[in-house]
C-alpha positions in Angstrom: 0.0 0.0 0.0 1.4 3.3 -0.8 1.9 6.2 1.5 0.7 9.3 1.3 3.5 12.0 1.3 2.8 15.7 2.9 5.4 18.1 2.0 5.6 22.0 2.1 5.7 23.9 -1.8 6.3 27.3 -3.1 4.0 28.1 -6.1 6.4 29.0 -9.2 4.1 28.8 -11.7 0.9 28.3 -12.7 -0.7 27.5 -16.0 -4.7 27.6 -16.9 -6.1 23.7 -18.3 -9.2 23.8 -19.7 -12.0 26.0 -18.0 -11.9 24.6 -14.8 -8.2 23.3 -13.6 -4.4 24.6 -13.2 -1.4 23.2 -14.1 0.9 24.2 -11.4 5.2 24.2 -10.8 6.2 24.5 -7.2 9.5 23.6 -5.3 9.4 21.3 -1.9 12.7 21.0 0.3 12.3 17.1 0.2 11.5 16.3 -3.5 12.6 18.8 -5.4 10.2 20.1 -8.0 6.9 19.0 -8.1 4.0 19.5 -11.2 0.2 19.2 -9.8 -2.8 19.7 -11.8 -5.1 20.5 -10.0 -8.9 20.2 -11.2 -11.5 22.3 -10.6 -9.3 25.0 -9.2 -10.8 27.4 -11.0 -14.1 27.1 -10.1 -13.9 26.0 -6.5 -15.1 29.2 -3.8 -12.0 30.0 -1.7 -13.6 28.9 1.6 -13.6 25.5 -0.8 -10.0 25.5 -1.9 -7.4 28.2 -1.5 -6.8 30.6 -4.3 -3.8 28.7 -6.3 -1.6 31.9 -6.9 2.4 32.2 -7.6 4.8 32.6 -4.6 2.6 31.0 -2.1 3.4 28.5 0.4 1.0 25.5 0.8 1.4 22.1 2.7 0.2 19.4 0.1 -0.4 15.7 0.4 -0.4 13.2 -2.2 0.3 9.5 -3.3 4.0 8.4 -3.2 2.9 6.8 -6.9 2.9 10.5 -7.8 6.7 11.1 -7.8 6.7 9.0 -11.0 3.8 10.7 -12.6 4.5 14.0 -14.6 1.3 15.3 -13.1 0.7 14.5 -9.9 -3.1 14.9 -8.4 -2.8 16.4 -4.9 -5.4 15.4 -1.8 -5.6 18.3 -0.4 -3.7 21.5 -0.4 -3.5 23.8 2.6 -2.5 27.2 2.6 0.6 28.7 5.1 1.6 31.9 3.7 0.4 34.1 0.7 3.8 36.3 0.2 0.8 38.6 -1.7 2.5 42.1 -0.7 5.3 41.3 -3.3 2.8 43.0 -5.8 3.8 46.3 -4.1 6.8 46.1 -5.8 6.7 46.0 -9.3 10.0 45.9 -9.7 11.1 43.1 -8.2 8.8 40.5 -9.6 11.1 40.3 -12.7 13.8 39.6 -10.4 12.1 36.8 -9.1 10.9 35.2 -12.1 14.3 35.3 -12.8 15.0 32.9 -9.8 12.4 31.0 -10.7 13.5 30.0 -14.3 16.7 29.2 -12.5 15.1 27.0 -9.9 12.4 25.1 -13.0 15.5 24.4 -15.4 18.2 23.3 -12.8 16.0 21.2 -9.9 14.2 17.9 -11.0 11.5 15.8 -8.9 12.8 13.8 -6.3 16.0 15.8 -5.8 15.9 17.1 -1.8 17.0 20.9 -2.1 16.0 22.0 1.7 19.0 24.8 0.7 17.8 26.1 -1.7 14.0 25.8 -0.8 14.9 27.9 2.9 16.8 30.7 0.2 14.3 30.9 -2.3 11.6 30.9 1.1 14.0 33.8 2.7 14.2 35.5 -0.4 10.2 35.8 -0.9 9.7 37.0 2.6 12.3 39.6 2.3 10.7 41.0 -0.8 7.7 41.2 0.5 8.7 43.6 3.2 10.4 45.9 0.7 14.0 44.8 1.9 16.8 44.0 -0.6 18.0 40.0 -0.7 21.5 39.3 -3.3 19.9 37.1 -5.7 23.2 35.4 -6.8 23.0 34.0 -3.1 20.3 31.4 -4.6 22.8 29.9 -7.1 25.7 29.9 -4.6 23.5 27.9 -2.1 22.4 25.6 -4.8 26.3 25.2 -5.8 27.3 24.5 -2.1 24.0 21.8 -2.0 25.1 19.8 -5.3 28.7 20.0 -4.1 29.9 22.4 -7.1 31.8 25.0 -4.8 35.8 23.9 -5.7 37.7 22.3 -2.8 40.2 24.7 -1.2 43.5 22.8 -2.4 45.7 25.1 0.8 45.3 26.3 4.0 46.5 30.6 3.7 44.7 33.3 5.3 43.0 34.3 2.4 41.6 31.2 1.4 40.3 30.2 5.3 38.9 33.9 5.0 37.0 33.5 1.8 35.9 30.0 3.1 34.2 32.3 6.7 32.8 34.6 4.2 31.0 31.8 2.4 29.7 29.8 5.0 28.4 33.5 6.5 26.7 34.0 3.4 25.4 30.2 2.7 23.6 30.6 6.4 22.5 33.9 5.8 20.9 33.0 2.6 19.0 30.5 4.3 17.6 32.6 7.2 19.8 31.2 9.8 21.8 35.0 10.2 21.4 38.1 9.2 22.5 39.0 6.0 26.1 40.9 5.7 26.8 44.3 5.0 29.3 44.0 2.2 30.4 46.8 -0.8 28.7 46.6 -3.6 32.1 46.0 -4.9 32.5 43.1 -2.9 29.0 41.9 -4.1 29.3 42.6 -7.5 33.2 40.9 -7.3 31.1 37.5 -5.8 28.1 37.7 -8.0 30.7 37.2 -11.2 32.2 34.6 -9.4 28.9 32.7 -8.8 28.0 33.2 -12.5 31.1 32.4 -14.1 31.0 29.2 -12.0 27.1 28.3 -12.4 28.3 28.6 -16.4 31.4 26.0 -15.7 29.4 23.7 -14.2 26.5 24.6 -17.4 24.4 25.6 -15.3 21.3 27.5 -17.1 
């Protein structure tokens, strides 16, 4: 008899299917991406079923036999947080659908990514207080989850340093610290370095 599994997800994206269902992409910490339709979505009253909408956090349940189904049919799906006040800030949202073309070409289903789930989680709740989050922090903590970070080959002061400052900024990405206050120099300098090494390891 199969289980059923109950997980938490972050709407990424959410396509109409015929008049009355959604196809939706979300991201869970244990299993990686995972693709629901969901029928009747659209024409279910809230107090029914929870408006479907991007960037919101649900706890879902559904049948282990869904993890090797394309589309998996949920049994229930109960909203946590709505991350709604993003929409203030107009700007931004292309910054995360950046993120989240990132996160839909470069995590597969069944892959745990509780790293990169807890950034991408920070990263939401920041922006929806109006407060600034390093984007490039996403891709470093997905490097450092997949074990694409290069070993440090010696042991001198300026490697050990650079080694503090990324663990500082792995657990602040995360919501475990604060983030840093570092130069935009310094960001920009470690936002090419996280680029150039997401393109080594063709990353898209």
């Amino acid at each position: 008899m199969y289980k059923t599994i109950s997980t938490e997800v972050i709407i990424l994206r959410k396509i109409p299917y015929s008049e009355t269902s959604l196809i939706v992409y979300t991201l869970s910490p244990e299993y990686g991406r995972l693709d629901f339709m969901i029928r009747g979505a659209r024409q279910i009253s809230k107090k029914a079923l929870p408006e479907i909408d991007i960037f919101r956090k649900f706890k879902i349940e559904f049948k282990e036999t869904g993890l090797s189904k394309n589309l998996i049919s949920p049994l229930s799906f109960d909203l946590i947080k709505e991350n709604d006040s993003i929409c203030k800030y107009p700007k931004i949202i292309g910054t995360i659908y950046s993120v989240v073309a990132f996160i839909l070409k470069n995590i597969h289903t069944g892959i745990v990514c509780e790293f990169v789930y807890s950034a991408f989680d920070k990263m939401l709740d920041l922006f929806s207080k109006g407060e600034e989050y390093p984007i490039f922090l996403i891709k470093l903590v997905y490097l450092y989850e997949n074990g694409l970070l290069p070993n440090e080959l010696s042991k001198s002061d300026k490697e050990e340093k650079s080694k503090k400052i990324l663990s500082i900024l792995i657990n602040s990405a995360v919501g475990k610290i604060a983030i840093p206050n570092l130069s935009d120099d310094y960001l920009l300098s470690l936002n090419r370095w996280v680029t150039n090494l997401s393109l080594a390891n063709e990353l898209e």
